[in-house]
N, C-alpha and C positions, 0 to 999 in steps of 0.2 A: 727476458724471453717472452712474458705473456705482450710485452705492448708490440715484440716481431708478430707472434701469432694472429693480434689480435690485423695489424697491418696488414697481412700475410692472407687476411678474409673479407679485406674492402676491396668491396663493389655499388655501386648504386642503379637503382632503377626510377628511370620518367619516364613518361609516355606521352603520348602525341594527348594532349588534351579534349577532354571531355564536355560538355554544357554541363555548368553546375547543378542544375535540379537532376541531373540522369546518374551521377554519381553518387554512389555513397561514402557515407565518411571515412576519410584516412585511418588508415589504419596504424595505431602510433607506440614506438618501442622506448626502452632510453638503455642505456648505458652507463652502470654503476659501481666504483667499486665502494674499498672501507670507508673513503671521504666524501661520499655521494655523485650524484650526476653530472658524468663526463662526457656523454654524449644523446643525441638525441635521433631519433626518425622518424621520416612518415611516410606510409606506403599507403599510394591511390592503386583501388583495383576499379579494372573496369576492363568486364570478362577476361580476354585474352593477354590483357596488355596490362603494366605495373608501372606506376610513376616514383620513384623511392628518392627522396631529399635525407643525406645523409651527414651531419654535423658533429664532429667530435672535436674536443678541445681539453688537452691533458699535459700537464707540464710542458705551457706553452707555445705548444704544436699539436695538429690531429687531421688529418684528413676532413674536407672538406668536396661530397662529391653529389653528382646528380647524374641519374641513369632511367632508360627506356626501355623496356624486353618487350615483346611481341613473343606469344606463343602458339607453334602451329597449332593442328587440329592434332598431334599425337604427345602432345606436349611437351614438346621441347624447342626451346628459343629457334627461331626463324629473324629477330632482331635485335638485336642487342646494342644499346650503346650506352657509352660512361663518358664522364667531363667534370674538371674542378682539378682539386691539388691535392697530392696525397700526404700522408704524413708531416713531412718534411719543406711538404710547399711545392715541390717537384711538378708541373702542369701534368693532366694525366685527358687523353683524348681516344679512344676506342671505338670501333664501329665494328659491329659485326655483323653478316645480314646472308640469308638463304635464296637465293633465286636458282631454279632451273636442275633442282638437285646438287647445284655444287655449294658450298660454304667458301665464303669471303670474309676475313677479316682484314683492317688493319687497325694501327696503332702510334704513337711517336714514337716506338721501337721497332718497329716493321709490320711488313705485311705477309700475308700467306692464301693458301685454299687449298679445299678438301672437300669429301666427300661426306656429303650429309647426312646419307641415308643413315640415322637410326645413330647417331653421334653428339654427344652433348659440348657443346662450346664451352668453353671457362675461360673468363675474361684473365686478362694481367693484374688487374685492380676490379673490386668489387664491394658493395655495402655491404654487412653484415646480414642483410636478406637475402643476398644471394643462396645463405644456408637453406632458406624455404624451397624455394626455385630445386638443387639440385635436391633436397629430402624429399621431394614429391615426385622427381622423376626415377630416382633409386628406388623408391616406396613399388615403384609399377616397373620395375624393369626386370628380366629373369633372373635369378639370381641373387637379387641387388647391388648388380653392378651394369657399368654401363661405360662404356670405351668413350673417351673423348677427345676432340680438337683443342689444340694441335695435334694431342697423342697420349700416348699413355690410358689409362684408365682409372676410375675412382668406384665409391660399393661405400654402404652401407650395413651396420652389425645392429642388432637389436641389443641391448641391454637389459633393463628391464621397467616395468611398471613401475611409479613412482608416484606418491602425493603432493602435491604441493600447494601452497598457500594457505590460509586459515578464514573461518569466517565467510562470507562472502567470495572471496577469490579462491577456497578450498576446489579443488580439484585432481581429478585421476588424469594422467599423462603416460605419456610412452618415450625413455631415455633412448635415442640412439647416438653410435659412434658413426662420422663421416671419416673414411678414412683418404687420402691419397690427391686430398687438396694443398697441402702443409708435410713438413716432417715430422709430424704428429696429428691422430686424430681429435676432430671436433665433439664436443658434445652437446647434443641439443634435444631439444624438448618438443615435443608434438602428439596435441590430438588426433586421434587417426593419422591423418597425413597434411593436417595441418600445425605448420611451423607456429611455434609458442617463446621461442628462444635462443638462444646459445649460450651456454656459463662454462666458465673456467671458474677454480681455483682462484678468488678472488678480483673477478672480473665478470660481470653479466650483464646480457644484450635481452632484455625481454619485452612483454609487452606492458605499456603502463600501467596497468591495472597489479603485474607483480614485481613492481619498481621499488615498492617499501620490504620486498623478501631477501635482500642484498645476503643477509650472515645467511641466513638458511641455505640460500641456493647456492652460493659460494659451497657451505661446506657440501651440499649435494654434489657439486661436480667434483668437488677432493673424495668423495665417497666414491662414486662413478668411475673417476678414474684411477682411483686406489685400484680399485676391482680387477680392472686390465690390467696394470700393472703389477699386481703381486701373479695372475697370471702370465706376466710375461718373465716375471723374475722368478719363479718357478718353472719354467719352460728353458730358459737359457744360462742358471746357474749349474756349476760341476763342482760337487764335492766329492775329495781324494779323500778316505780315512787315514791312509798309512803315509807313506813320504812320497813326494814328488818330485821328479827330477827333472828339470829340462836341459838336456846335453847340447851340444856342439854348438851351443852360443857365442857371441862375445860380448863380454860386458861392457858398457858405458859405464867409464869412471867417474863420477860427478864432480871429483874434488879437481883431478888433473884435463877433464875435456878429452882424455881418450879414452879409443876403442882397443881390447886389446885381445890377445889369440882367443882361438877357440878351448871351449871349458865347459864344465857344470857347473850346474847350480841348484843345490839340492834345499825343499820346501819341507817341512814338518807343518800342519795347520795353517797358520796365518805368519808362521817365524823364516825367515830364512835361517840355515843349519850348515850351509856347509856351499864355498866358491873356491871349485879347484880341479884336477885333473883324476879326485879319486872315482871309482867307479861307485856305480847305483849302487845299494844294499838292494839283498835278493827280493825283498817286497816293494821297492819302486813300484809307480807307477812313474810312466817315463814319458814326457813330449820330445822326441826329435825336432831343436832350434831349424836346422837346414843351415847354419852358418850365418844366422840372422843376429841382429845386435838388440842383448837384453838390458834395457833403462829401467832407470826407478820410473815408479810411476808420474806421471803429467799434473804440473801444477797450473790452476785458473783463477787469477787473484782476483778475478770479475764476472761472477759469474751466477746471476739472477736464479736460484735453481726454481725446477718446476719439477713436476713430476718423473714425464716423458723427457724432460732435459737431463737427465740420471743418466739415462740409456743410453741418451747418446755421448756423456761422457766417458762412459765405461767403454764406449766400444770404438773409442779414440785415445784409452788409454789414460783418463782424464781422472787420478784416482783421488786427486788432495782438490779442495776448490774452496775461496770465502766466496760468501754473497754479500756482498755491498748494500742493503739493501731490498728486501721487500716486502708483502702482508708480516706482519710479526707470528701473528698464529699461525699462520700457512706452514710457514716457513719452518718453525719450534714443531710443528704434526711433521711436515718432510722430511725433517734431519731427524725427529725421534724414529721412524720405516723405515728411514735408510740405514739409520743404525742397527736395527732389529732383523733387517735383513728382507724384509715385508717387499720393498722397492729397492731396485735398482738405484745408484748413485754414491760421488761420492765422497771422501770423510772430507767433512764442513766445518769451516770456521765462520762464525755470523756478525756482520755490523751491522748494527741499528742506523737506517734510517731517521734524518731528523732534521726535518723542512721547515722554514719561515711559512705564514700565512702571505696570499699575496692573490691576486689575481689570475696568476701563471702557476701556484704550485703544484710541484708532481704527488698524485695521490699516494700514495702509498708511507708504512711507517708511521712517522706520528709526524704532523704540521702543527707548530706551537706559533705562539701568539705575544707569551713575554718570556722575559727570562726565567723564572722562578719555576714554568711550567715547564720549558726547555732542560731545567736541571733537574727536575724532578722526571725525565722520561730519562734522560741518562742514569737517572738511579735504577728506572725502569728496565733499561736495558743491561746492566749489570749485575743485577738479583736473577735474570733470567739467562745468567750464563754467557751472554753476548759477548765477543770476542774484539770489538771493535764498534766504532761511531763511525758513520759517514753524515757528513754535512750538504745542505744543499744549497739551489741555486736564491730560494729567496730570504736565506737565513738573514737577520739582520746583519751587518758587520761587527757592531759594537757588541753582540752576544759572543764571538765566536772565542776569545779569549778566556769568559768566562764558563763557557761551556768545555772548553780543551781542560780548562782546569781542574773543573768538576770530573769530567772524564778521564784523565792522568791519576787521580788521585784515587781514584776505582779502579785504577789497573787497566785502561780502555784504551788501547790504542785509536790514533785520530787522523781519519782521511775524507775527503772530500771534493766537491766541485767548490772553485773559491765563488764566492756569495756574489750576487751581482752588485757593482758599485765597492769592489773591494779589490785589490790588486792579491797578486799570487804571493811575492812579497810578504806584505801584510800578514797573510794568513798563514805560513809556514812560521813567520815574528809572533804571531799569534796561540800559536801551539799545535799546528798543522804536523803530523809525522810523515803524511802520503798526501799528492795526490793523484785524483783519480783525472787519466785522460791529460793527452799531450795539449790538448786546446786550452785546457785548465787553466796550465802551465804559462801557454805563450800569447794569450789575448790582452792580458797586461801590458805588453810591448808591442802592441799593434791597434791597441783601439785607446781611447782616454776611459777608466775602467769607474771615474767617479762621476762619467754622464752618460756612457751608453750604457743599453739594456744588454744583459746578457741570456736575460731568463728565453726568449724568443729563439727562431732559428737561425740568429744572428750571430748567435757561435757558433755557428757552421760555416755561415756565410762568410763573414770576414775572414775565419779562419784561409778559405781559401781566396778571398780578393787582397789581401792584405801581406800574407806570410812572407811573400816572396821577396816583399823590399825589408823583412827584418836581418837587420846586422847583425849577425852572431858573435862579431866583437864588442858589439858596443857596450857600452858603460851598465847600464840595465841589466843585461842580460848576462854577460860576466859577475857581475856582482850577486843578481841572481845563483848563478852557479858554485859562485864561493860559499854560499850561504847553505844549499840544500846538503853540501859538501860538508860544511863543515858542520851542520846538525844529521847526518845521514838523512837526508828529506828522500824518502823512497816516491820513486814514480811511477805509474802504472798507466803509460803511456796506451792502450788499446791503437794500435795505429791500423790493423787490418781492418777496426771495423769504421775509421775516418778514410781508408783507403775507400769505402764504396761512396763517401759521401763526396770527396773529391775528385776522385777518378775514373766514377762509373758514367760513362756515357750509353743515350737512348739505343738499347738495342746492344749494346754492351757492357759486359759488367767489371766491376776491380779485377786487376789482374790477380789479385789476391785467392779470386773464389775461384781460378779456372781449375786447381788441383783435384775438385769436391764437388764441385757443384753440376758437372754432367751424370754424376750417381746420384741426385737429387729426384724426386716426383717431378715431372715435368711443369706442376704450377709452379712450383717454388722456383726453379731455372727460369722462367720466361720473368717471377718478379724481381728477379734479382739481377735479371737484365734491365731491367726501368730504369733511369735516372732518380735519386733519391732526392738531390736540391734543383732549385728552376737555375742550371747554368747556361747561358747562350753560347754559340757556340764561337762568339768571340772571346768569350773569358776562357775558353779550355786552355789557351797555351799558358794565363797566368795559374788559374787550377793548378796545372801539372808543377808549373816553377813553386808554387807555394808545396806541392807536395815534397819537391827535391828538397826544399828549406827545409821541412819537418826531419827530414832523412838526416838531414846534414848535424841537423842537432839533436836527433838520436842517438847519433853517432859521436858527439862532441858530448854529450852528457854520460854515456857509458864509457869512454875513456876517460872521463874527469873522475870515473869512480862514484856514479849517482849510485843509489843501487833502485832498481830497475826489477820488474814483475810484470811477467806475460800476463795479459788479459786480453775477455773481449767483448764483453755484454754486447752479445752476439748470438750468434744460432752455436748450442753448445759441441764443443770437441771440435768439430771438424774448425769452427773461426779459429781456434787455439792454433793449430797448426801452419793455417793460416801467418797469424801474430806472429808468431818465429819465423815463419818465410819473409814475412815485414822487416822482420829485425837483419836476417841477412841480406836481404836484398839493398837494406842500409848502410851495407859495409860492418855490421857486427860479425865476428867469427859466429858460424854455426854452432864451435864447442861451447861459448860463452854462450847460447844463446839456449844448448837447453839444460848448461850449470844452473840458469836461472829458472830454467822451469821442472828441476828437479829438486837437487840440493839449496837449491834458494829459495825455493819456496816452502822447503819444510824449515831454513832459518828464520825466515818472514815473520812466519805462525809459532815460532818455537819450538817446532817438532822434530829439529835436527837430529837427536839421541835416539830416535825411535821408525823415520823417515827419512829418505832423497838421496839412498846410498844401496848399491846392491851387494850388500857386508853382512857375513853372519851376527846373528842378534838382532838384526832392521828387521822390521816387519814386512812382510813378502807382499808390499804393493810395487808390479812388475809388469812392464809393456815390452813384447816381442817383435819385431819389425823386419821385416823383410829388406836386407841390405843395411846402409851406413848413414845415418843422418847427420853424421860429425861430416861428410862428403857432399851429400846430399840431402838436404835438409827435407826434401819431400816424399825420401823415407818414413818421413811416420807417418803417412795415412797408411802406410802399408801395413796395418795392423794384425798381427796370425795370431794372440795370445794375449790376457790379462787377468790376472790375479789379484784380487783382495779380498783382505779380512779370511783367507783361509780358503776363496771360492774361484775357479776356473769359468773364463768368459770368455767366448770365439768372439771377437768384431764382426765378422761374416753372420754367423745367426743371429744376433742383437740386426744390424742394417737390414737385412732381410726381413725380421720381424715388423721393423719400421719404413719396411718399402722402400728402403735404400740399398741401390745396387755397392754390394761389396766390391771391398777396395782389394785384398790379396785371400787367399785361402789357406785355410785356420792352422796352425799347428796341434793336432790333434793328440790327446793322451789314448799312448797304447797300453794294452795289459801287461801285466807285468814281466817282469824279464824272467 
């Protein structure tokens, strides 16, 4: 989630050029996390106008952009332009520009106009300085908010004073929250009303000078936004003391795929106590279902948490999730809140992280260098309770065996992207249990896997110029099949979130995100309309064929009896629901499709005895939903209710709180009968 976010705030700025003696010098950031400098910038000021060169490079992709702003006489953009490749490689081309009182943009995703007066523009794509740009227009607007083009609106919260740095770079600064750029707020750092930063939670964009404060300001922004968030999980938590009953439900049977009559379901604490036709006891406190259908809670076998990513699990119903993957410390402080009940999110099972050194490695976890060091961070991760390993893209091949071993023998289960130069094959023969991502799986059978690169965005790419000639009978791939089959090799296919890399065309996005994404902040809709890979618009008919191939063997792998786990390392909850619309639109029954995101996923983690069944004795993790999603699978954004750990949560005031327009309206506890 932090590398969507951090996506989710590139913009660039250049400017019409200056004579070098009349300019003064750039002004220059970097971008850091646990394993050092991942990105770089430099911003030319000269008065009005901002020239911004913006270079990121992180597990083998990163945005590459350069941008121009012009600012009128009341401070706000009169020109704007962006150009380079985003993320993924995607070309990204922007023009924004004011004449005559009216606002024009366009983009390679379309074009618009509007009315300028007193309106701030936000591009589709932008550098990381764009955060200065709008903290200084927020900083002077009433309110601190300020209405902008295309629409919508964005504002600014004060936070509080904060120190930072030591020695020479010691200084006072001022923490503010941006809120209404993103599905979650920014935090950034400024004297008076000049920009000094941006940090996440194991990610910081500041100025060179505090480039070597990485652990500090990291844990400063998990401070920061602890703070919001225990105030938002204080705001939108409902404790019931006595028993709780939610009536005239039907329950989702996990074991058989149905839905079945209307009933109760009666809650004690965190236990469920009682599924049947008896009446409330006289102290109920009671929700009226409406004839909605009650599920175990939502399982996310991928799913990167963060803070603000909690919230939005919960209010998608999203109660069980592993992380695959990310800061180790972050991570070990986030699931201890969440367990405490501090922050929202929820109950987590952790794999460590654990990357080969290389040119292309993704920062995060631990990047090892030989073996010896490799199996000493799997000790690492299993004295620290770690529930699991994930392997990455530049691991050696010849380590992975040894390291699976090491790891089995710790009790550590073992999943992964297969190592570049390493067939999928291989690494399931190796000691693979999962893995992670359908591409993983099928790049083996489509590229020669012992000379192409995979670490680049060339698993992307092929995936979609390639797929479509792969035979799903062939020898390979059958045999492949036999094999995961007969070791149960679990797959965690994420196909909604290859669905945008394949199927999103300029100006429109995966079919996937239409369910969710017009209750989005208006930036977050217009980027997720962008194009993510550079596809021409002659490859879209092979795109589409390669994506029908992926379908096909989705399909052909869940009826082989793969066994198979929602995910999405994705934007959290709402992608999940998503991912099951993926699976059905595959041809997967809808009941199989959320057997696996309930009861399979608490077999996964091993929490079947205690989780993913709505049975007296299970512990009362519980999504209410407006209608049948054994029918209609887009039933569950219609969220009215969620319970865990003993705690009532409307969906509706969670989104609302995060400036997401709610999806149904809440199932509300009355007083008592």
């Amino acid at each position: 989630m932090r590398a969507l976010l951090v996506t989710l705030s590139v913009t660039l700025f250049v400017i019409v050029p200056v004579a070098a003696s009349a300019a003064p010098p750039p002004r220059r950031y970097v971008a850091v996390t646990s394993s050092g400098v991942v990105g770089k910038m430099s911003v030319a000021v000269d008065g009005p106008r901002l020239s911004v060169e913006w270079r990121n490079d992180d597990n083998g992709r990163g945005a590459k952009l350069d941008e121009r702003v012009e600012l009128g006489k009341d401070g706000l953009p009169i020109r704007w332009e962006v150009s380079g490749t985003g993320d993924a490689g995607a070309p990204v081309k922007e023009r924004f520009s004011v004449e005559g009182g009216r606002a024009r943009w366009t983009s390679l995703n379309g074009v618009g106009e509007g009315d300028a007066a007193g309106a701030l523009y936000v591009p589709e794509q932008s550098t990381p300085y764009a955060d200065a740009v709008y903290l200084k227009i927020l900083l002077a607007s009433p309110g601190r908010r300020r209405a902008i083009l295309p629409g919508g609106s964005v504002r600014t919260e004060r936070l509080r004073d904060v120190t930072i740095g030591a020695g020479a770079t010691k200084e006072s600064v001022t923490a503010w929250a941006l809120w209404g750029f993103g599905p979650t707020p920014s935090v950034v750092l400024a004297r008076k009303d000049q920009w000094v930063g941006s940090i996440f939670p194991g990610w910081i964009l500041v100025e060179e000078a505090h480039g070597a404060e990485f652990a500090a300001l990291s844990k400063l922004a998990g401070d920061l936004s602890g703070e919001m968030l225990r105030a938002l999980a204080a705001k939108v938590s409902h404790r019931v003391d006595g028993p709780l009953w939610i009536t005239n439900v039907r329950v989702f049977d996990s074991t058989t795929g149905t839905v079945g009559a209307p009933t109760n379901v009666g809650i004690f604490r965190d236990t469920i106590v009682h599924v049947g036709a008896d009446a409330p006891p006289p102290d109920a406190a009671i929700v009226d279902g409406g004839g909605g259908t009650l599920l175990p809670g939502l399982f996310d076998s991928h799913a990167h948490l963060d803070g603000w990513g909690g919230a939005a699990h919960l209010a998608c119903g999203v109660t069980l999730a592993r992380d695959p993957g990310n800061d180790n410390e972050r991570l070990l402080e986030l699931d201890a809140r969440v367990q405490a009940g501090e922050i929202l999110g929820p109950r987590l099972r952790r794999s460590g992280f654990l990357e080969g050194k290389s040119p292309f490695s993704a920062h995060t976890g631990f990047i090892v260098d030989s073996i010896d060091e490799a199996k000493e961070r799997v000790r690492w991760y299993a004295s620290h309770g770690y529930w699991g390993l994930k392997i990455y893209n530049s691991m050696k091949p010849d380590y992975v065996k040894v390291i699976a071993e090491e790891a089995h023998r710790l009790g550590l289960h073992v999943s992964g992207h297969v190592p570049a130069f390493m067939s999928s094959e291989r690494a399931v023969r190796d000691g693979y249990d999962e893995i992670n991502h359908i591409n993983q799986l099928v790049l083996s059978f489509i590229i020669d896997p012992l000379k192409e690169d995979t670490r680049t965005p060339f698993r992307f790419t092929a995936l979609g110029e390639r797929t479509a000639r792969l035979d799903l009978k062939s020898e390979p791939v059958q045999r492949m099949v036999a094999l995961m089959k007969a070791r149960r090799t679990v797959l965690d296919p994420t196909m909604a979130t290859f669905s945008v890399l394949l199927l999103a065309r300029p100006g429109k996005p995966s079919p996937f995100d239409a369910g969710w994404l017009d209750h989005m902040p208006l930036t977050m809709q217009r980027f997720r309309r962008a194009a993510a890979l550079d596809v021409k618009p002659e490859q879209y008919a092979t795109y589409d064929a390669s994506w029908k191939r992926l379908e096909e063997l989705l399909l052909m792998l869940h009826r082989a009896g793969i066994p198979l786990v929602p995910g999405t390392d994705d934007v959290p909850g709402f992608v999940l629901h998503s991912e099951l619309e993926a699976w059905v639109h595959a041809g997967i029954p809808a009941a199989d499709a959320l057997k696996a995101a309930t009861l399979g996923g608490a077999r996964f983690l091993g929490l079947e005895a205690q989780l993913g069944q709505v049975a007296p004795g299970k512990l009362a993790d519980l999504y209410l939903v407006d209608g049948d999603p054994t029918r209609d699978i887009g039933a569950l954004r219609k969220g009215r209710l969620v319970t865990k750990g003993g705690v009532v949560f409307y969906p509706d005031e969670i989104d609302a709180a995060l400036e997401i327009r709610p999806f149904a309206a809440r199932a509300a506890i009355t007083s008592k009968r």
